[in-house]
N, C-alpha and C positions, 0 to 999 in steps of 0.2 A: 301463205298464199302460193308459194312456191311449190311446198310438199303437196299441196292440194292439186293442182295446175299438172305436176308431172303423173300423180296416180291417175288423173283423168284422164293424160294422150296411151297411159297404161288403158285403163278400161274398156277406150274406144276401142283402143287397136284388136281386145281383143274379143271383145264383142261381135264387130265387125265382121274379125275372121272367121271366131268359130259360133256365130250365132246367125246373125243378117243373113250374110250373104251364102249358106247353106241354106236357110231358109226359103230363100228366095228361089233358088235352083231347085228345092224341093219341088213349091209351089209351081214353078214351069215345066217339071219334067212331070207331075202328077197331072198336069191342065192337058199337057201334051198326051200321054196316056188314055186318057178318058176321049179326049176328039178322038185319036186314032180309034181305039178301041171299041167305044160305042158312040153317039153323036154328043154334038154342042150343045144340047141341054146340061147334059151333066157337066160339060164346062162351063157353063153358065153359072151353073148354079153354085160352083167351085169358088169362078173368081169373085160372083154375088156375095156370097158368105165371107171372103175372105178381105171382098173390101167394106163392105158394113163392117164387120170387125175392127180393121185398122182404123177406118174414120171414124168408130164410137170409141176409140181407147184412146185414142188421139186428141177427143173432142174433152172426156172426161177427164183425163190425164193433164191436160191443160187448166180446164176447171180445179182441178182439186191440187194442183201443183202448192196455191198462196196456204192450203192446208199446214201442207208438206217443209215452207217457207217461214211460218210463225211456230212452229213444233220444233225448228231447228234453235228459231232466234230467242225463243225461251229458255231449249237449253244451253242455250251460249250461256245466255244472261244467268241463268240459276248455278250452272259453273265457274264463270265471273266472280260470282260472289262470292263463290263455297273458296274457291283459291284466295281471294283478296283480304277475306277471313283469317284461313289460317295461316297466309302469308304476315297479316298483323296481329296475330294473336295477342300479343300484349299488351296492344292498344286497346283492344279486346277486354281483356282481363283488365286494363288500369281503369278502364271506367264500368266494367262489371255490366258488360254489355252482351251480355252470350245469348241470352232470351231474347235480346231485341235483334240480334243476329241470325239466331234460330227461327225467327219468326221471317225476316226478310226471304230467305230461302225458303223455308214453306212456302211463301208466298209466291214465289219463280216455281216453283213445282208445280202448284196449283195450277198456276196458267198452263206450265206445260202439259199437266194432266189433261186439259181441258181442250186443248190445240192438238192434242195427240190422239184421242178420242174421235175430233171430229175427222180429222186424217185415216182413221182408220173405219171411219163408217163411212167415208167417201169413197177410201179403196173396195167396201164390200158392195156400195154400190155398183163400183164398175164392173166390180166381178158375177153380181147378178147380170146385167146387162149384156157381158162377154159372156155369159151358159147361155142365156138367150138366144143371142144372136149364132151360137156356134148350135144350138141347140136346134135352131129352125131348119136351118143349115141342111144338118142330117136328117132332119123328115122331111124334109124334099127330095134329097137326091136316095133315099131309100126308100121311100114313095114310087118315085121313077124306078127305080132298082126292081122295086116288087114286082111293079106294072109287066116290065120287060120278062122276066120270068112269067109271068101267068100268060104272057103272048107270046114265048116261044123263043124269043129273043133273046135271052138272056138264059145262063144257068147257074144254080144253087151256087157256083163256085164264084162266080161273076159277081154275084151278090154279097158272098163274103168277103171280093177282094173291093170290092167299093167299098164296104165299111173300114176293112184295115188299111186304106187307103186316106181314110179321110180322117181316121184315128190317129195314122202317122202328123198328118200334116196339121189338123190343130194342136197336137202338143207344143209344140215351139211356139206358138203365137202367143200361152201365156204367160209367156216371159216380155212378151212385146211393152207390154203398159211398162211394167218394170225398170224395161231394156232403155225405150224412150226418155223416160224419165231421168234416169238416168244419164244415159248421154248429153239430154240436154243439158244436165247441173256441169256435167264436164266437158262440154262446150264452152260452157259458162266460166268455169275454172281457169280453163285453158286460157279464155280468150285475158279476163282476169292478169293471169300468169305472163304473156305475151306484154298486157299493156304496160303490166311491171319495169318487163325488161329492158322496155322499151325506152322508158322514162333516163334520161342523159342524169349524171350527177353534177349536182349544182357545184362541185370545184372538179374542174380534171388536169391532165397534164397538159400541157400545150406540147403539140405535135413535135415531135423529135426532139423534148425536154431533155438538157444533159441532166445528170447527177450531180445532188450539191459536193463539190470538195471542200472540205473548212480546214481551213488554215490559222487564223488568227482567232475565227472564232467572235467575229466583233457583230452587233444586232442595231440597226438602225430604223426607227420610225421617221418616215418621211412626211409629213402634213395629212397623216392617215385620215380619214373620215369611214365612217361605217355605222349603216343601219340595220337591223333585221327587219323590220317594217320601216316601207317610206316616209309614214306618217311621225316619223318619232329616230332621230339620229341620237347612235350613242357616244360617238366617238365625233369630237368636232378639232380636226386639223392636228392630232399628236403627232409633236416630233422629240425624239431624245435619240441619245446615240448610248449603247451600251459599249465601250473600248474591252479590247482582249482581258480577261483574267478580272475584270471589273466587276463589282457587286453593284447593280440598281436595285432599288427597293418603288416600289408604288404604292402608296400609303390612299385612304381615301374612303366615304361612308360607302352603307351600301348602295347599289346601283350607281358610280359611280363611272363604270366601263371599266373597273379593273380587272376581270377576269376573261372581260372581251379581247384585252390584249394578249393573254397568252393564247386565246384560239386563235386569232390571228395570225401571231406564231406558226403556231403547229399548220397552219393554212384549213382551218374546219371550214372558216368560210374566207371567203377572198375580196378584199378593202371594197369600198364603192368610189373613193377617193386616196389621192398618194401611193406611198410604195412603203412595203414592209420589206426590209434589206437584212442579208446575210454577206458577212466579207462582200458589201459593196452588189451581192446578186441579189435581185427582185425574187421571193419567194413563189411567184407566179411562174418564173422561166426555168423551175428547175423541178425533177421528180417529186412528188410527195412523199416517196416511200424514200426516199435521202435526205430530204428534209428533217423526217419524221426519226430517223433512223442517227443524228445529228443533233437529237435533244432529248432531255431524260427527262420527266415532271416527277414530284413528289403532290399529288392533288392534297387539299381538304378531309374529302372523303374517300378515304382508299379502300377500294373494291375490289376484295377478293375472289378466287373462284373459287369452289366448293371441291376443291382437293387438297393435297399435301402443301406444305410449308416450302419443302423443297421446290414443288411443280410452280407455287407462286414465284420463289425468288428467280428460277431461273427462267419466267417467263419475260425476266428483262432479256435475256440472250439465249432464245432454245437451244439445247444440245451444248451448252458449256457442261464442264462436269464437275463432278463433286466435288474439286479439291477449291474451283473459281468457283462454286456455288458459299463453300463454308469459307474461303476468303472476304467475301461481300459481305456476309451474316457478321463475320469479324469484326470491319471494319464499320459497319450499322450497329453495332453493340445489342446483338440479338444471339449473339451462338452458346451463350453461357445458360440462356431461359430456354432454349432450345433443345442443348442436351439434354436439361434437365426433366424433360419430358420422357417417357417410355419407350414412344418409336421415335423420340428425336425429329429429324425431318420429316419424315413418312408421316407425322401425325397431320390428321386432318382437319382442317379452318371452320367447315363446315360452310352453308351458304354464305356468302358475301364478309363470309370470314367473322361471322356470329360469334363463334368459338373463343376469339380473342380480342385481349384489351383494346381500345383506340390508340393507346401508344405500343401495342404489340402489330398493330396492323401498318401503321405509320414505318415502324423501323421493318419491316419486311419490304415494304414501299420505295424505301430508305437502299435496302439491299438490294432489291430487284433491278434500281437504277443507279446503283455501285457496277453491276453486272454488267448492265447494258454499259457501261465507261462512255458517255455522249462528252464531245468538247462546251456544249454549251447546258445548261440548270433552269430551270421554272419552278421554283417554292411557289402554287399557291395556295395562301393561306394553310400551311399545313399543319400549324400547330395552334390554330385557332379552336380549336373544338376540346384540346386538350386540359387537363389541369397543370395546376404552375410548376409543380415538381417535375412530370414529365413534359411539362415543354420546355426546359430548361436543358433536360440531357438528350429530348430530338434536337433539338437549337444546336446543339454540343457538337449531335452527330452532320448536321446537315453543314457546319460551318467546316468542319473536317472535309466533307465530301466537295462543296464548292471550290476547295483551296486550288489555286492557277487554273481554275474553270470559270468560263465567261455564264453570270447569274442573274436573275432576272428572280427578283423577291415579289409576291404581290402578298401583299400583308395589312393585317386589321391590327392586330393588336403593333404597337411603335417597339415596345420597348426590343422587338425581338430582329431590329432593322439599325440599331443605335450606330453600330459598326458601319451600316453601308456605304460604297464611295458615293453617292448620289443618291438623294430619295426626291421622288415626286410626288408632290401632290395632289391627284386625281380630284377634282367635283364637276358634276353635272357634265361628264367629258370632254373634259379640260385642265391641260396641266396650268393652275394656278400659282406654284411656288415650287422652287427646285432648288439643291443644295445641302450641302452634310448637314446631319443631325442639330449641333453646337449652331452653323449658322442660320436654320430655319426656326430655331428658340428665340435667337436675338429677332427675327423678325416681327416677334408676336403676331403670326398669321393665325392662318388658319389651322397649319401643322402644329403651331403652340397652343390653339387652343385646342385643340382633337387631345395633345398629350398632358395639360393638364386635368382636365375628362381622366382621363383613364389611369392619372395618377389618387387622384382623389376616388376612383373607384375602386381602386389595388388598396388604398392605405383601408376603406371602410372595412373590405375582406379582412384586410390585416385586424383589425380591432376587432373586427366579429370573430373572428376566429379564437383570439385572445379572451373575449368574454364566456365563449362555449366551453374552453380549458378551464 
């Protein structure tokens, strides 16, 4: 919307300059001409031609604009598709779906065939309509032209120069219908573009915000509350205190507002209720980008960009250099599968990091926010999507990287939180049970019953496994 918005105040400007408004001086210094030179018929007949013209281009240009408007939105839509296709190809191919893919796109062509068609017999209508009108135009005023000659008035030369006269000045008008058009989508754009910028972001700093400084490092939820729609709260009153160099874990099914809390965190959006605290400061009263700048995550789903190994890891900290980029990979247990590649770093992830395993993307992940060195950690859920062998040695790695950093675990599977000093257990947004590992077993809650679930799930795997041997 942007890129559209700026090529538009481009187009106007320069339209404007080098098309309109010469036009326009044409048209006055030719009007002016003709009175001087011979009388105000022939001006008449100038500015006659020249406003029928503008007001039938204007008229039809209007009309056939919704032409011009469905011809686009088809090919949005038949583009849409043609990308979301082979951006899924797989899904594609897993259910052997290409014909019926093939066929949906035909089907956006089709319209657009048909939308595009009618857009372009609407434009040849206007364009009849514009020879017409420019057409009568001239047998009028060379009509009079002749007149004047055969009375004396006029000569042979006069007559030639009213025609190159009037040859100059409809050329530029059939750019008009165009010109119009045109401008108007980039009015449009613009205005578009304007109301963008316009729009305030739903968190900002609060005016003359200091910089967070962290010192200890400690993370406090204060009787937090928070909705994203008013109709439906997901957070009802959290409070926990994470202490310096301490591991909290938040354990809890899905939708339960666990991972509402590390946005909260990070400040994506800002409590409706309570206070989210840092060494004792309201996340509210300080920069976002020191805030932000002050915690490292390891997500889930770790999204790569679509260049080098190297350019991801050191996207935790631009511009560190090689020697801190292959210490990170070190201590992420990724520089040995690294080297072992041909360009090494330089080799490329490909989009969203396709190229590599889920536990190859995780320990880059892993590295990128070794780089970044933040005092405070957000594990969520990152080794949920994993299998057991490598969630075992990310588990390894991430347990290494939290050591005398203050951590914040949000985790589905238990077994990988055993160690934590504090685990909570989140439902329906609300912490329900709180306390180590050992003492939330003996309570037979809810936590005992979520881990024997998932013990009795692991042993089935175990046995199936055992019977496929």
């Amino acid at each position: 919307m942007i890129e559209r918005g700026t090529r538009a105040i481009q187009f106007v400007l320069n339209f404007m300059t080098f098309n309109i408004v010469p036009t326009l001086l044409e048209i006055a210094l030719v009007t002016a001409i003709m009175v001087y030179k011979f009388d105000w018929r022939f001006a008449a007949v100038v500015l006659g031609t020249i406003g029928g013209y503008i007001f039938l281009t204007l008229l039809v240009t209007e009309w056939r604009l919704k032409f011009r408007r469905e011809m686009n939105s088809q090919e949005s839509q038949a583009n849409t598709k043609a990308i979301d296709s082979l951006l899924n190809f797989e899904t594609v191919k897993y259910f052997g779906n290409e014909a019926h893919e093939y066929r949906r796109f035909d089907e956006n062509l089709a319209r657009y065939e048909t939308s595009a068609i009618k857009s372009q017999s609407s434009l040849s209508i206007l364009n009849v309509l514009q020879g017409a009108v420019i057409g009568t135009g001239l047998v009028m005023i060379m009509t009079l032209a002749g007149k004047g000659v055969v009375a004396g008035t006029m000569t042979g030369g006069d007559f030639v120069m009213v025609n190159a006269f009037l040859i100059q000045l409809y050329l530029p008008l059939n750019f008009l219908g165009f010109v119009y058009r045109e401008i108007k989508q980039s009015l449009i754009d613009m205005d578009k573009m304007f109301e963008l910028i316009s729009v305030n972001s739903s968190v900002e700093d609060a005016p003359d915000a200091p910089a967070l400084a962290v010192r200890e490092a400690s993370i406090e939820f204060e009787g937090v509350r928070f909705s994203y729609n008013r109709d439906r709260e997901i957070l009802k009153g959290i409070a926990f205190k994470v202490n310096p160099g301490e591991t909290v874990a938040i354990v809890g099914p899905s939708g339960a507002g666990k991972s509402t809390i590390s946005r909260l965190l990070f400040r994506f959006y800002d409590v409706t209720g309570g206070a989210v605290k840092i060494d004792g400061k309201d996340v509210r009263e300080v920069t976002q980008g020191s805030l932000r700048a002050s915690i490292g995550v390891v997500p889930q789903d770790t999204v790569l960009f679509n260049d080098t190994i190297g350019y991801n890891i050191r996207y935790g900290k631009p511009g560190s250099s090689d020697e801190q980029m292959r210490e990170a990979a070190e201590h992420a247990k990724i520089d040995k599968f690294i080297e072992s590649l041909p360009k090494k770093y330089d080799t490329e992830v490909g989009e969203r990091g396709l190229k590599l395993s889920g536990g190859e993307k995780q320990r880059v992940a892993i590295a990128r926010t070794i780089l970044k060195n933040p005092p405070i950690l957000v594990f969520d859920e990152a080794t949920s999507a994993l299998d057991s062998h490598t969630e075992k040695e990310i588990q390894a790695s991430l347990k290494e990287v939290s050591e005398n950093r203050t951590t914040l675990v949000i985790a589905h599977r238990l077994s990988t939180v055993v160690d934590a000093d504090q685990i909570l257990v989140l439902k329906d947004g609300e912490i329900v049970e709180r306390g180590r590992h050992a003492d939330l077993l003996a309570l037979r809650g809810e936590y005992a019953e979520m881990w024997a679930k998932q013990q009795e799930a692991r042993e089935y795997e175990t046995k199936l496994k055992a019977c496929q041997v």
